[in-house]
C-alpha positions in Angstrom: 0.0 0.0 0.0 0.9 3.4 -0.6 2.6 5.4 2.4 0.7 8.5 2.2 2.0 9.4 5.5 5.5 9.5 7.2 4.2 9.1 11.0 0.4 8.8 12.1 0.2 9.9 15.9 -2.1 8.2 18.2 -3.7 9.9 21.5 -6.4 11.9 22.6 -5.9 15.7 22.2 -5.6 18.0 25.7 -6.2 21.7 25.9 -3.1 23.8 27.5 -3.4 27.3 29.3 0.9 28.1 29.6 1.8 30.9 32.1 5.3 32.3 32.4 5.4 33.6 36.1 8.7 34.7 38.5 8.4 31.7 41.0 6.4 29.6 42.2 4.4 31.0 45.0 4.5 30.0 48.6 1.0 29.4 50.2 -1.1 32.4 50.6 1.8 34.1 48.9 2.1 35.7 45.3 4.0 35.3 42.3 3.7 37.3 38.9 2.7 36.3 36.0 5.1 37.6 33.3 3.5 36.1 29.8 0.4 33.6 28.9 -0.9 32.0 25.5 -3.2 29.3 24.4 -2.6 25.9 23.0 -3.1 22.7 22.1 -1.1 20.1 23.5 -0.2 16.5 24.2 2.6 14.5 24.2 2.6 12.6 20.6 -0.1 15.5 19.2 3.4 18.0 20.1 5.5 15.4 18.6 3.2 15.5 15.1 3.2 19.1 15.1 6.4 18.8 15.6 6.7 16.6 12.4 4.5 18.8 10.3 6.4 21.9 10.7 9.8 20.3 9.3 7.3 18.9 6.2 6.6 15.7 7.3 3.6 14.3 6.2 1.4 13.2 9.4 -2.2 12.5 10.5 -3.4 11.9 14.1 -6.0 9.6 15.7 -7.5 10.6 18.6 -10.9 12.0 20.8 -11.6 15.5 21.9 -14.3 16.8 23.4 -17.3 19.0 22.1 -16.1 21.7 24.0 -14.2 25.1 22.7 -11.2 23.7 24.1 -11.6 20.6 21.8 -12.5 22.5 19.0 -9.8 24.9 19.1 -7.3 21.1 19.3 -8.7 19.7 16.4 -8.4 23.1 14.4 -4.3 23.6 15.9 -3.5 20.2 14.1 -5.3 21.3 10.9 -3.3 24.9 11.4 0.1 22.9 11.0 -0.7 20.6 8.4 -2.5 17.4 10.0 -5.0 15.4 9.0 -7.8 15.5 11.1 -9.9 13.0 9.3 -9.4 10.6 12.5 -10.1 13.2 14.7 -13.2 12.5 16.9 -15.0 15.3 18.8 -17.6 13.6 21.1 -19.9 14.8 24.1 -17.7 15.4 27.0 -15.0 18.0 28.0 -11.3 18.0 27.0 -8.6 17.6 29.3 -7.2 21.0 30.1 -3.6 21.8 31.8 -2.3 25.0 33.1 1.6 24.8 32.7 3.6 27.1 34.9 7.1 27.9 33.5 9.2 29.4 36.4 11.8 32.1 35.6 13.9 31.6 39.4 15.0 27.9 38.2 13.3 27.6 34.9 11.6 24.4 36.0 7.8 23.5 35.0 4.7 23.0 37.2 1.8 21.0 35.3 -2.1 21.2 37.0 -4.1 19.1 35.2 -8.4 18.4 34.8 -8.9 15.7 33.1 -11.6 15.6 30.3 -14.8 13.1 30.2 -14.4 12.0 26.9 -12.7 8.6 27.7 -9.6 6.7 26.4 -9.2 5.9 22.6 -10.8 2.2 21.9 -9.2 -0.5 20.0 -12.6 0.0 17.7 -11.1 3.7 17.0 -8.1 2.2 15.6 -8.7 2.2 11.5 -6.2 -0.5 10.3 -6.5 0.8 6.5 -6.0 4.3 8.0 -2.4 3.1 9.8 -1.5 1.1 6.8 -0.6 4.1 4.9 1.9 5.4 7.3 5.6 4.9 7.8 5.7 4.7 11.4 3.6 5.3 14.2 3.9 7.4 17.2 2.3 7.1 20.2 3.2 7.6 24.5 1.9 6.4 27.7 -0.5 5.9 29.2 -0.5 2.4 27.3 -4.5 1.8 26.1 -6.4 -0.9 23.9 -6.1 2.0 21.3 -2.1 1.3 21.4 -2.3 -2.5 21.3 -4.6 -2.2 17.9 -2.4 -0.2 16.2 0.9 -2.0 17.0 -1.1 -4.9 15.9 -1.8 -3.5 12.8 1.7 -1.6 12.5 3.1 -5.1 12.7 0.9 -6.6 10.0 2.1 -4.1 7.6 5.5 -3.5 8.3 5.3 -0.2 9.8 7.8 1.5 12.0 6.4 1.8 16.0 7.9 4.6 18.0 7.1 5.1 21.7 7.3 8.1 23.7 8.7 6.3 27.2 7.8 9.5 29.5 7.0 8.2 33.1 8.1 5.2 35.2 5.4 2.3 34.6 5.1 -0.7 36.4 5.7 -2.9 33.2 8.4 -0.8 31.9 10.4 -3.4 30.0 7.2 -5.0 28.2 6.2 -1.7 27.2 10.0 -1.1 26.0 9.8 -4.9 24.0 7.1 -3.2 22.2 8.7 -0.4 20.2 11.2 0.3 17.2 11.8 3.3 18.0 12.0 3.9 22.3 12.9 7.2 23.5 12.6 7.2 27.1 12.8 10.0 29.7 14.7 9.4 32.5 12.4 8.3 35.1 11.2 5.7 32.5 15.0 4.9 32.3 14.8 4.5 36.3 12.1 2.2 36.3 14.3 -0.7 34.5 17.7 0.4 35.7 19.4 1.5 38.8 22.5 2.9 37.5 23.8 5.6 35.2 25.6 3.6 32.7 23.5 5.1 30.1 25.0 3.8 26.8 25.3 0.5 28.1 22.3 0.2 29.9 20.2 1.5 26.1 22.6 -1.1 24.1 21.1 -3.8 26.4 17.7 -3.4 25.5 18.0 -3.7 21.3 18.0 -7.7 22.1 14.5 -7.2 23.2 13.3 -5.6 20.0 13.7 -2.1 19.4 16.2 -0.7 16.3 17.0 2.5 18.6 16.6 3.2 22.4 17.7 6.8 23.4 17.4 8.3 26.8 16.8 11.8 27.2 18.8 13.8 30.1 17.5 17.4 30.0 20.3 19.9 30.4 22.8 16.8 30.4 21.6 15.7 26.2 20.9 12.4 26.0 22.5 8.8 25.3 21.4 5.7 23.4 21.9 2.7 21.0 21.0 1.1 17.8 22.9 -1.5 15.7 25.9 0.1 15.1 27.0 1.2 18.6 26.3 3.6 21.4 26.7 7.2 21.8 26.7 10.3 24.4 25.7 14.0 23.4 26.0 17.0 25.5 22.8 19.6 25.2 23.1 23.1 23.4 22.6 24.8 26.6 26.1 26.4 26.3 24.7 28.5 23.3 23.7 30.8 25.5 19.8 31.4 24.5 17.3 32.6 27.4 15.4 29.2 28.2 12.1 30.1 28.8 10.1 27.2 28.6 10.2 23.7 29.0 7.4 22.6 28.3 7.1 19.5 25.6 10.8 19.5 25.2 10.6 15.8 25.0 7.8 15.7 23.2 9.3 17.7 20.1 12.5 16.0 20.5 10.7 12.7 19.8 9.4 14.6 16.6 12.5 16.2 15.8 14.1 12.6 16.1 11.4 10.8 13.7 12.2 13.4 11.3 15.6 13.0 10.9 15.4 8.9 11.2 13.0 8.9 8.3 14.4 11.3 6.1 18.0 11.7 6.9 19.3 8.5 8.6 21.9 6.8 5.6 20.1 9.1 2.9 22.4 11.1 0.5 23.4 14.1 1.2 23.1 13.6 5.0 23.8 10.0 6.0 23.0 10.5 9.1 24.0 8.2 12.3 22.0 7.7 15.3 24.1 10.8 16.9 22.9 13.1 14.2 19.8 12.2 14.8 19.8 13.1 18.2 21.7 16.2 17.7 18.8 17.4 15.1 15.8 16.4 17.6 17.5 18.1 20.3 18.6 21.2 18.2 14.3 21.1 17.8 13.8 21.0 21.0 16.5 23.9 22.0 15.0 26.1 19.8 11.3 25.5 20.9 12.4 26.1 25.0 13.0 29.5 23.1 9.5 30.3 23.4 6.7 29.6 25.9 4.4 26.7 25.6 5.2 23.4 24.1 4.6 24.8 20.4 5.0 28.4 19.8 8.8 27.4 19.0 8.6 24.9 16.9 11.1 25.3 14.0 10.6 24.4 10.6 13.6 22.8 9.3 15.3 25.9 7.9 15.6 27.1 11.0 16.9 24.4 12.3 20.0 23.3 9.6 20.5 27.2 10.2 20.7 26.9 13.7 23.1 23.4 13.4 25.2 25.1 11.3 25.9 28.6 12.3 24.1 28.3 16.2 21.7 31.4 15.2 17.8 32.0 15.5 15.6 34.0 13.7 13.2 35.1 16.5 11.4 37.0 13.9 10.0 34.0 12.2 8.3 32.9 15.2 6.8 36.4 16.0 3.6 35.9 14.2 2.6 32.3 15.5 3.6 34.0 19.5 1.4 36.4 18.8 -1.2 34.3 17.5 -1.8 31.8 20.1 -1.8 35.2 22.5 -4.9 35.5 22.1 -5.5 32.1 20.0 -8.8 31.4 22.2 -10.2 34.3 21.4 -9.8 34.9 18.1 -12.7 33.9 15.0 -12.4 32.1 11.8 -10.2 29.5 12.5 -10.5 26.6 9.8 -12.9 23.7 11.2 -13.5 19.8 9.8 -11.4 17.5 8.9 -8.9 18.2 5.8 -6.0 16.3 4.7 -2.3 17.4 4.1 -2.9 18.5 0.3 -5.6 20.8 1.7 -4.4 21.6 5.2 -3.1 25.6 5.5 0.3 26.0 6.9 -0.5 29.9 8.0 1.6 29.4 11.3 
Protein backbone atom coordinates (compact mmCIF):
# COMPACT_ATOMS: atom_id res chain seq x y z
CA UNK A 1 0.00 0.00 0.00
CA UNK A 2 0.92 3.42 -0.58
CA UNK A 3 2.58 5.44 2.37
CA UNK A 4 0.67 8.52 2.22
CA UNK A 5 1.98 9.40 5.47
CA UNK A 6 5.49 9.48 7.24
CA UNK A 7 4.16 9.12 10.97
CA UNK A 8 0.42 8.80 12.11
CA UNK A 9 0.18 9.86 15.90
CA UNK A 10 -2.07 8.21 18.16
CA UNK A 11 -3.66 9.88 21.48
CA UNK A 12 -6.41 11.91 22.60
CA UNK A 13 -5.89 15.72 22.22
CA UNK A 14 -5.62 18.02 25.70
CA UNK A 15 -6.24 21.72 25.93
CA UNK A 16 -3.14 23.77 27.54
CA UNK A 17 -3.42 27.28 29.33
CA UNK A 18 0.90 28.08 29.61
CA UNK A 19 1.82 30.95 32.14
CA UNK A 20 5.35 32.30 32.45
CA UNK A 21 5.43 33.56 36.09
CA UNK A 22 8.66 34.72 38.53
CA UNK A 23 8.39 31.66 41.02
CA UNK A 24 6.39 29.64 42.21
CA UNK A 25 4.39 31.01 45.01
CA UNK A 26 4.46 30.04 48.63
CA UNK A 27 0.96 29.44 50.21
CA UNK A 28 -1.12 32.40 50.63
CA UNK A 29 1.80 34.06 48.89
CA UNK A 30 2.11 35.70 45.35
CA UNK A 31 4.02 35.30 42.30
CA UNK A 32 3.74 37.31 38.90
CA UNK A 33 2.68 36.34 35.96
CA UNK A 34 5.08 37.55 33.26
CA UNK A 35 3.50 36.09 29.76
CA UNK A 36 0.41 33.57 28.94
CA UNK A 37 -0.90 32.02 25.52
CA UNK A 38 -3.23 29.29 24.45
CA UNK A 39 -2.56 25.87 23.01
CA UNK A 40 -3.11 22.69 22.12
CA UNK A 41 -1.09 20.11 23.49
CA UNK A 42 -0.21 16.54 24.18
CA UNK A 43 2.55 14.51 24.16
CA UNK A 44 2.61 12.58 20.62
CA UNK A 45 -0.07 15.49 19.18
CA UNK A 46 3.37 17.97 20.08
CA UNK A 47 5.46 15.36 18.58
CA UNK A 48 3.22 15.51 15.12
CA UNK A 49 3.23 19.13 15.10
CA UNK A 50 6.36 18.82 15.57
CA UNK A 51 6.68 16.55 12.35
CA UNK A 52 4.48 18.76 10.28
CA UNK A 53 6.39 21.90 10.74
CA UNK A 54 9.78 20.28 9.33
CA UNK A 55 7.35 18.87 6.17
CA UNK A 56 6.63 15.72 7.34
CA UNK A 57 3.60 14.28 6.21
CA UNK A 58 1.43 13.18 9.36
CA UNK A 59 -2.17 12.46 10.51
CA UNK A 60 -3.41 11.89 14.06
CA UNK A 61 -6.02 9.58 15.70
CA UNK A 62 -7.47 10.62 18.62
CA UNK A 63 -10.88 11.96 20.79
CA UNK A 64 -11.55 15.51 21.93
CA UNK A 65 -14.28 16.78 23.41
CA UNK A 66 -17.28 18.95 22.11
CA UNK A 67 -16.12 21.70 23.99
CA UNK A 68 -14.16 25.10 22.68
CA UNK A 69 -11.17 23.74 24.08
CA UNK A 70 -11.60 20.56 21.77
CA UNK A 71 -12.54 22.46 19.01
CA UNK A 72 -9.78 24.94 19.13
CA UNK A 73 -7.26 21.09 19.30
CA UNK A 74 -8.72 19.71 16.35
CA UNK A 75 -8.38 23.12 14.42
CA UNK A 76 -4.27 23.63 15.90
CA UNK A 77 -3.51 20.25 14.08
CA UNK A 78 -5.33 21.27 10.86
CA UNK A 79 -3.29 24.92 11.44
CA UNK A 80 0.09 22.90 11.01
CA UNK A 81 -0.73 20.61 8.43
CA UNK A 82 -2.45 17.42 10.03
CA UNK A 83 -4.98 15.37 8.97
CA UNK A 84 -7.77 15.46 11.09
CA UNK A 85 -9.94 13.00 9.32
CA UNK A 86 -9.42 10.60 12.49
CA UNK A 87 -10.06 13.23 14.73
CA UNK A 88 -13.15 12.47 16.95
CA UNK A 89 -15.04 15.27 18.78
CA UNK A 90 -17.64 13.58 21.10
CA UNK A 91 -19.87 14.82 24.07
CA UNK A 92 -17.70 15.39 27.05
CA UNK A 93 -14.99 18.04 27.98
CA UNK A 94 -11.34 18.00 27.03
CA UNK A 95 -8.63 17.59 29.34
CA UNK A 96 -7.22 21.03 30.05
CA UNK A 97 -3.56 21.79 31.83
CA UNK A 98 -2.33 24.97 33.12
CA UNK A 99 1.56 24.83 32.65
CA UNK A 100 3.64 27.11 34.89
CA UNK A 101 7.12 27.94 33.55
CA UNK A 102 9.25 29.44 36.36
CA UNK A 103 11.77 32.12 35.57
CA UNK A 104 13.89 31.63 39.36
CA UNK A 105 14.95 27.89 38.22
CA UNK A 106 13.27 27.57 34.91
CA UNK A 107 11.64 24.40 35.98
CA UNK A 108 7.79 23.53 35.00
CA UNK A 109 4.72 22.99 37.23
CA UNK A 110 1.82 21.02 35.33
CA UNK A 111 -2.10 21.21 37.04
CA UNK A 112 -4.14 19.13 35.22
CA UNK A 113 -8.36 18.40 34.82
CA UNK A 114 -8.94 15.66 33.07
CA UNK A 115 -11.62 15.56 30.27
CA UNK A 116 -14.80 13.08 30.24
CA UNK A 117 -14.43 12.03 26.89
CA UNK A 118 -12.67 8.60 27.69
CA UNK A 119 -9.61 6.68 26.41
CA UNK A 120 -9.18 5.94 22.61
CA UNK A 121 -10.82 2.19 21.89
CA UNK A 122 -9.20 -0.54 19.99
CA UNK A 123 -12.55 0.03 17.67
CA UNK A 124 -11.12 3.67 16.97
CA UNK A 125 -8.06 2.16 15.63
CA UNK A 126 -8.73 2.23 11.52
CA UNK A 127 -6.20 -0.54 10.26
CA UNK A 128 -6.51 0.76 6.47
CA UNK A 129 -5.96 4.33 8.02
CA UNK A 130 -2.38 3.06 9.82
CA UNK A 131 -1.52 1.08 6.79
CA UNK A 132 -0.64 4.13 4.90
CA UNK A 133 1.93 5.41 7.33
CA UNK A 134 5.56 4.89 7.76
CA UNK A 135 5.67 4.72 11.43
CA UNK A 136 3.63 5.34 14.18
CA UNK A 137 3.91 7.44 17.23
CA UNK A 138 2.29 7.09 20.18
CA UNK A 139 3.22 7.65 24.48
CA UNK A 140 1.86 6.40 27.66
CA UNK A 141 -0.51 5.90 29.20
CA UNK A 142 -0.51 2.44 27.30
CA UNK A 143 -4.54 1.84 26.14
CA UNK A 144 -6.35 -0.86 23.91
CA UNK A 145 -6.08 1.99 21.32
CA UNK A 146 -2.15 1.32 21.43
CA UNK A 147 -2.29 -2.49 21.32
CA UNK A 148 -4.59 -2.18 17.93
CA UNK A 149 -2.39 -0.16 16.24
CA UNK A 150 0.94 -1.97 17.04
CA UNK A 151 -1.11 -4.89 15.88
CA UNK A 152 -1.79 -3.53 12.76
CA UNK A 153 1.73 -1.59 12.51
CA UNK A 154 3.07 -5.07 12.68
CA UNK A 155 0.94 -6.56 9.95
CA UNK A 156 2.14 -4.06 7.62
CA UNK A 157 5.45 -3.48 8.28
CA UNK A 158 5.32 -0.16 9.78
CA UNK A 159 7.80 1.52 12.04
CA UNK A 160 6.40 1.77 16.00
CA UNK A 161 7.91 4.56 18.00
CA UNK A 162 7.11 5.11 21.72
CA UNK A 163 7.27 8.08 23.71
CA UNK A 164 8.68 6.31 27.25
CA UNK A 165 7.81 9.48 29.53
CA UNK A 166 7.03 8.24 33.06
CA UNK A 167 8.09 5.21 35.24
CA UNK A 168 5.45 2.26 34.64
CA UNK A 169 5.07 -0.70 36.40
CA UNK A 170 5.69 -2.93 33.18
CA UNK A 171 8.39 -0.85 31.88
CA UNK A 172 10.37 -3.43 30.00
CA UNK A 173 7.24 -4.96 28.23
CA UNK A 174 6.17 -1.74 27.21
CA UNK A 175 9.96 -1.14 25.96
CA UNK A 176 9.82 -4.92 24.00
CA UNK A 177 7.10 -3.23 22.20
CA UNK A 178 8.68 -0.38 20.24
CA UNK A 179 11.24 0.29 17.25
CA UNK A 180 11.80 3.33 18.05
CA UNK A 181 12.02 3.92 22.30
CA UNK A 182 12.91 7.22 23.54
CA UNK A 183 12.59 7.16 27.15
CA UNK A 184 12.76 9.97 29.66
CA UNK A 185 14.75 9.42 32.51
CA UNK A 186 12.38 8.34 35.09
CA UNK A 187 11.18 5.66 32.49
CA UNK A 188 15.03 4.93 32.32
CA UNK A 189 14.80 4.50 36.30
CA UNK A 190 12.07 2.21 36.31
CA UNK A 191 14.26 -0.73 34.47
CA UNK A 192 17.67 0.36 35.69
CA UNK A 193 19.38 1.50 38.84
CA UNK A 194 22.51 2.95 37.52
CA UNK A 195 23.77 5.63 35.20
CA UNK A 196 25.62 3.58 32.74
CA UNK A 197 23.46 5.05 30.05
CA UNK A 198 24.99 3.82 26.83
CA UNK A 199 25.28 0.48 28.12
CA UNK A 200 22.31 0.19 29.87
CA UNK A 201 20.22 1.52 26.10
CA UNK A 202 22.62 -1.08 24.09
CA UNK A 203 21.08 -3.81 26.41
CA UNK A 204 17.71 -3.37 25.50
CA UNK A 205 17.99 -3.68 21.30
CA UNK A 206 18.03 -7.73 22.13
CA UNK A 207 14.54 -7.16 23.15
CA UNK A 208 13.26 -5.60 20.01
CA UNK A 209 13.68 -2.06 19.37
CA UNK A 210 16.18 -0.68 16.29
CA UNK A 211 17.01 2.49 18.56
CA UNK A 212 16.64 3.21 22.39
CA UNK A 213 17.66 6.78 23.45
CA UNK A 214 17.36 8.25 26.83
CA UNK A 215 16.78 11.81 27.16
CA UNK A 216 18.77 13.76 30.14
CA UNK A 217 17.46 17.42 30.03
CA UNK A 218 20.28 19.87 30.43
CA UNK A 219 22.80 16.81 30.38
CA UNK A 220 21.59 15.72 26.23
CA UNK A 221 20.92 12.43 25.98
CA UNK A 222 22.52 8.83 25.30
CA UNK A 223 21.40 5.71 23.37
CA UNK A 224 21.93 2.75 21.03
CA UNK A 225 21.03 1.07 17.77
CA UNK A 226 22.92 -1.52 15.68
CA UNK A 227 25.89 0.10 15.08
CA UNK A 228 26.96 1.23 18.56
CA UNK A 229 26.30 3.60 21.39
CA UNK A 230 26.73 7.19 21.77
CA UNK A 231 26.65 10.28 24.42
CA UNK A 232 25.75 13.96 23.43
CA UNK A 233 26.01 17.02 25.51
CA UNK A 234 22.78 19.59 25.20
CA UNK A 235 23.09 23.09 23.36
CA UNK A 236 22.60 24.78 26.63
CA UNK A 237 26.06 26.36 26.27
CA UNK A 238 24.74 28.52 23.31
CA UNK A 239 23.74 30.77 25.49
CA UNK A 240 19.81 31.37 24.54
CA UNK A 241 17.34 32.60 27.41
CA UNK A 242 15.38 29.23 28.17
CA UNK A 243 12.14 30.09 28.83
CA UNK A 244 10.10 27.15 28.59
CA UNK A 245 10.21 23.74 28.98
CA UNK A 246 7.37 22.56 28.27
CA UNK A 247 7.11 19.51 25.57
CA UNK A 248 10.84 19.51 25.23
CA UNK A 249 10.63 15.76 25.00
CA UNK A 250 7.78 15.70 23.17
CA UNK A 251 9.32 17.69 20.05
CA UNK A 252 12.51 16.02 20.50
CA UNK A 253 10.67 12.67 19.78
CA UNK A 254 9.42 14.60 16.61
CA UNK A 255 12.51 16.17 15.80
CA UNK A 256 14.08 12.58 16.06
CA UNK A 257 11.36 10.84 13.74
CA UNK A 258 12.20 13.37 11.33
CA UNK A 259 15.60 12.96 10.91
CA UNK A 260 15.36 8.89 11.25
CA UNK A 261 12.97 8.85 8.33
CA UNK A 262 14.44 11.30 6.14
CA UNK A 263 18.00 11.73 6.91
CA UNK A 264 19.26 8.53 8.60
CA UNK A 265 21.94 6.81 5.65
CA UNK A 266 20.14 9.10 2.94
CA UNK A 267 22.44 11.06 0.54
CA UNK A 268 23.41 14.11 1.22
CA UNK A 269 23.09 13.58 5.04
CA UNK A 270 23.77 9.98 6.02
CA UNK A 271 22.97 10.53 9.09
CA UNK A 272 23.95 8.16 12.32
CA UNK A 273 22.03 7.71 15.28
CA UNK A 274 24.06 10.80 16.90
CA UNK A 275 22.95 13.08 14.15
CA UNK A 276 19.76 12.19 14.77
CA UNK A 277 19.82 13.15 18.17
CA UNK A 278 21.74 16.24 17.74
CA UNK A 279 18.77 17.45 15.08
CA UNK A 280 15.83 16.42 17.60
CA UNK A 281 17.47 18.13 20.34
CA UNK A 282 18.61 21.24 18.16
CA UNK A 283 14.34 21.14 17.76
CA UNK A 284 13.80 20.99 20.98
CA UNK A 285 16.55 23.93 21.95
CA UNK A 286 14.96 26.07 19.77
CA UNK A 287 11.29 25.50 20.95
CA UNK A 288 12.38 26.09 24.97
CA UNK A 289 13.00 29.49 23.15
CA UNK A 290 9.46 30.26 23.44
CA UNK A 291 6.66 29.56 25.86
CA UNK A 292 4.40 26.75 25.64
CA UNK A 293 5.24 23.36 24.14
CA UNK A 294 4.57 24.84 20.36
CA UNK A 295 5.01 28.36 19.77
CA UNK A 296 8.84 27.44 18.96
CA UNK A 297 8.62 24.86 16.87
CA UNK A 298 11.06 25.33 14.00
CA UNK A 299 10.63 24.42 10.63
CA UNK A 300 13.57 22.82 9.26
CA UNK A 301 15.31 25.94 7.94
CA UNK A 302 15.60 27.12 11.02
CA UNK A 303 16.87 24.39 12.33
CA UNK A 304 20.02 23.28 9.57
CA UNK A 305 20.49 27.24 10.18
CA UNK A 306 20.74 26.87 13.65
CA UNK A 307 23.13 23.38 13.44
CA UNK A 308 25.15 25.11 11.31
CA UNK A 309 25.94 28.62 12.32
CA UNK A 310 24.12 28.27 16.16
CA UNK A 311 21.71 31.40 15.18
CA UNK A 312 17.84 31.99 15.51
CA UNK A 313 15.61 34.05 13.66
CA UNK A 314 13.19 35.12 16.45
CA UNK A 315 11.44 37.01 13.87
CA UNK A 316 10.02 33.96 12.21
CA UNK A 317 8.30 32.90 15.18
CA UNK A 318 6.78 36.36 16.02
CA UNK A 319 3.62 35.94 14.17
CA UNK A 320 2.61 32.32 15.49
CA UNK A 321 3.62 33.96 19.46
CA UNK A 322 1.36 36.39 18.77
CA UNK A 323 -1.15 34.34 17.49
CA UNK A 324 -1.77 31.80 20.08
CA UNK A 325 -1.75 35.21 22.52
CA UNK A 326 -4.91 35.53 22.10
CA UNK A 327 -5.52 32.13 19.96
CA UNK A 328 -8.78 31.42 22.23
CA UNK A 329 -10.25 34.26 21.40
CA UNK A 330 -9.80 34.88 18.06
CA UNK A 331 -12.70 33.92 15.04
CA UNK A 332 -12.44 32.12 11.78
CA UNK A 333 -10.20 29.45 12.51
CA UNK A 334 -10.47 26.55 9.80
CA UNK A 335 -12.92 23.69 11.16
CA UNK A 336 -13.53 19.84 9.82
CA UNK A 337 -11.35 17.48 8.85
CA UNK A 338 -8.86 18.16 5.78
CA UNK A 339 -6.01 16.30 4.69
CA UNK A 340 -2.25 17.42 4.09
CA UNK A 341 -2.92 18.53 0.35
CA UNK A 342 -5.58 20.77 1.69
CA UNK A 343 -4.43 21.61 5.16
CA UNK A 344 -3.13 25.57 5.46
CA UNK A 345 0.29 25.99 6.86
CA UNK A 346 -0.52 29.88 7.97
CA UNK A 347 1.63 29.45 11.35
Amino acid sequence: MEKRYDVIGIENLIMDFAVRINRLPKTDGFAYIRDYCWQSGGNASSAIVALARLGARCGMVGTTGSDAFGSFCREDMQRHGVDTSHIRQVPGSTTFCICLAEEETQGRSILGKPGDVGRLSDEEIDEGYIAKARAIHFGLPYTPASDAAIRFARKHNILVSLDAGGPVPNAEDLAAKADILIMSESFYGALFQNASYEENCASLLAKGPQVVIVTLGKNGCAGADANGTFRLESFAGCGFEIVDSTGAGDVFHGGFLYAWLHRCGRAPYHYTIKDCARFASAVSYINCMSLGGRTGIPDLAMVDTFLQKKTVDFNLLAERREFYKNAMFRQGAPAGPRTPDQASKTL
